[in-house]
C-alpha positions, -999 to +999 in steps of 0.1 A: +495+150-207+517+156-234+501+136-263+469+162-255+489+194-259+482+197-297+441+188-293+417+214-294+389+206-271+358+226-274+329+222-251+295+232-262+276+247-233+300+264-209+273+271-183+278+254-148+296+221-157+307+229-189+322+265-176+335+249-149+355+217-173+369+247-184+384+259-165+392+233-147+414+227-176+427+257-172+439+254-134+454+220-140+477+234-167+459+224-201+479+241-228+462+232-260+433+258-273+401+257-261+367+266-280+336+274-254+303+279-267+273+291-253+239+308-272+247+346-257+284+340-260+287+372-243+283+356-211+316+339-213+336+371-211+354+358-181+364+324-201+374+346-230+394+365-203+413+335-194+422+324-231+395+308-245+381+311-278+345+322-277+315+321-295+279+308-302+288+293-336+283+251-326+289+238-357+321+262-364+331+253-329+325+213-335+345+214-370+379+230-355+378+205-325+397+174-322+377+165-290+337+183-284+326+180-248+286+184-252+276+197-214+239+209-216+210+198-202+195+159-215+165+177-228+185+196-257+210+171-262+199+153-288+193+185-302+227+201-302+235+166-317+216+169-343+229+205-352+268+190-353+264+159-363+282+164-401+310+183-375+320+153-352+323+122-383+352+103-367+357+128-334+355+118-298+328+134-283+323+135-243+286+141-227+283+156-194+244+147-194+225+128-171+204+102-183+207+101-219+221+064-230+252+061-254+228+040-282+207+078-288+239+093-295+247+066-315+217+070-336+226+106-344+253+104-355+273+070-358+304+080-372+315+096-337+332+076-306+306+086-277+316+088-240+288+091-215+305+111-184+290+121-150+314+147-131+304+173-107+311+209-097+341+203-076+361+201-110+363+238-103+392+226-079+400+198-095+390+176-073+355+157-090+348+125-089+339+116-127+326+080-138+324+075-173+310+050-199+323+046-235+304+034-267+320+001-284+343+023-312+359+044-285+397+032-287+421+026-265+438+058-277+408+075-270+404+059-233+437+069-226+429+108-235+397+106-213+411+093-186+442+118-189+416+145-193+395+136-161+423+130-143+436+167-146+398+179-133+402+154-104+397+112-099+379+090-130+369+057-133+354+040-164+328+019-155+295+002-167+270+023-184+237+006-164+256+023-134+254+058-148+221+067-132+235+054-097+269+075-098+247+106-108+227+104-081+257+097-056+284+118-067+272+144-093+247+157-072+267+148-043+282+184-036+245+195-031+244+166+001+276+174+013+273+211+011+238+202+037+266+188+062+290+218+058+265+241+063+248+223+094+285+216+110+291+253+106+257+263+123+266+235+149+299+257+153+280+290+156+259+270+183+287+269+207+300+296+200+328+298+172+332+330+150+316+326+120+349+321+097+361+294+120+332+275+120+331+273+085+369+266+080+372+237+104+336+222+095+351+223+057+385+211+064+371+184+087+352+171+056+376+177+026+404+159+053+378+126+056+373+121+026+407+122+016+417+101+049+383+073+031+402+077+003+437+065+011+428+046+041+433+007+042+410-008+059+370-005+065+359+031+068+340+027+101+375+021+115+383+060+113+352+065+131+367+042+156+401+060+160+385+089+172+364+078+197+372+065+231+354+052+261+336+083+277+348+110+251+331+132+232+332+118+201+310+083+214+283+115+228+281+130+195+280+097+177+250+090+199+226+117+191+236+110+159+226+076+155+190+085+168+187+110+140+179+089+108+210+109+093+221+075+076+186+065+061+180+106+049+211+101+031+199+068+018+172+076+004+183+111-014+206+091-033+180+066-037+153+092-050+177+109-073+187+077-086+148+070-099+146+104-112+175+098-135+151+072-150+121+097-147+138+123-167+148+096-195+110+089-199+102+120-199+122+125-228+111+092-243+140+076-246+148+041-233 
């Protein structure tokens, strides 16, 4: 991280993600200054509490940077692209919005290095899952900086652009999914009679301890499911009611039906 410790990064649109990138950044030790924007800037009184430069001035905020995350919502991208576009000639400039390709940016303004980038909330705790796409002048300097970036907000992988709409639909909106299963394993705990507090800690724990088991684990996944249950147990019951609840194709076809809406939302906008 030390080659970053002398950029200043500034993100435009410190709401949800871009508040969160933030201080993400923050958590994970990020020494170099930080610009956040954001129209009433006097929302980001907790940001400014923690360091960061504030204010509502884009264009002011775009010249000082050496790297501009743009995190608002595809409909006013282009938009906010247009209003820095004399203030990012030659900068890299990271997107955190669904659905907009790299060529509109390119169109814009052409004299920036464009990174299309899909993370999601957990960056709060640095632990997102953040696929990203880069536009042909993006250097392997710059790749290295991304990737050194996302890496301090959680796990990154650079991957094809016609996959962006896929990985949004999967893991940005992910947390919304699994947050569903936390809730319902903590109601399930409440069901048999845990205290609230417990339910919720071990229905969490249980997840964020999977994941991280997937994650490291060599081998196929369904072999975890495996080591846990035996002939008889409890694990094969629950499995069973389970497996006659369509849980697998509900999951399915979320990710499926936010996947289409990703292209949806680009007509919408008109772009193709």
């Amino acid at each position: 991280m030390d080659d970053l410790m002398e950029d200043t990064i500034t993100v435009i649109g410190a709401g949800v993600i871009g508040g969160a990138i933030v201080k993400g950044l923050i958590k994970g030790g990020y020494r170099g200054k930080i610009i956040a924007t954001r129209r009433k800037a006097e929302k980001l009184k907790e940001l400014e509490g923690l360091g960061v430069h504030i204010t509502s001035d884009n264009v002011k905020a775009a010249e000082e940077a050496d790297i501009v995350f743009i995190c608002v919502k595809p409909n006013d991208v282009l938009k906010v692209l247009e209003e820095i576009k004399n203030s990012i000639s030659g900068k890299l400039v990271i997107s955190t919005a669904a659905t907009v390709p790299l060529k509109h940016y390119k169109k814009v303004a052409p004299q920036a290095r464009f990174v299309r980038s899909m993370p999601n909330v957990a960056i709060l705790v640095q632990e997102s899952f953040t696929a990203y796409a880069c536009d042909n002048d993006v250097t392997p300097e710059d790749k290295e900086k991304i990737r050194k970036i996302f890496e301090i907000l959680g796990v990154c992988q650079e991957v094809e652009e016609k996959h962006m709409d896929a990985v949004t639909a999967l893991s940005g909106s992910g947390p919304g999914y699994i947050t569903i299963i936390i809730e319902a394993l903590m109601y399930a705990g409440l069901k048999v009679g845990l205290p609230r507090d417990l339910a919720l800690q071990s229905a969490a724990q249980t997840v964020l301890g999977t994941g991280k088991l997937a994650m490291e684990f060599h081998g196929h996944i369904t072999a975890i499911k495996d080591m846990v249950t035996t002939p008889g147990g409890t694990t094969i019951e629950a499995i069973y009611e389970l497996e006659g609840s369509q849980i697998r194709q509900a999951l399915m076809r979320a990710v499926e039906k936010a996947t289409e809406k990703c292209q949806k939302i680009r007509e919408n906008l008109g772009l193709r």
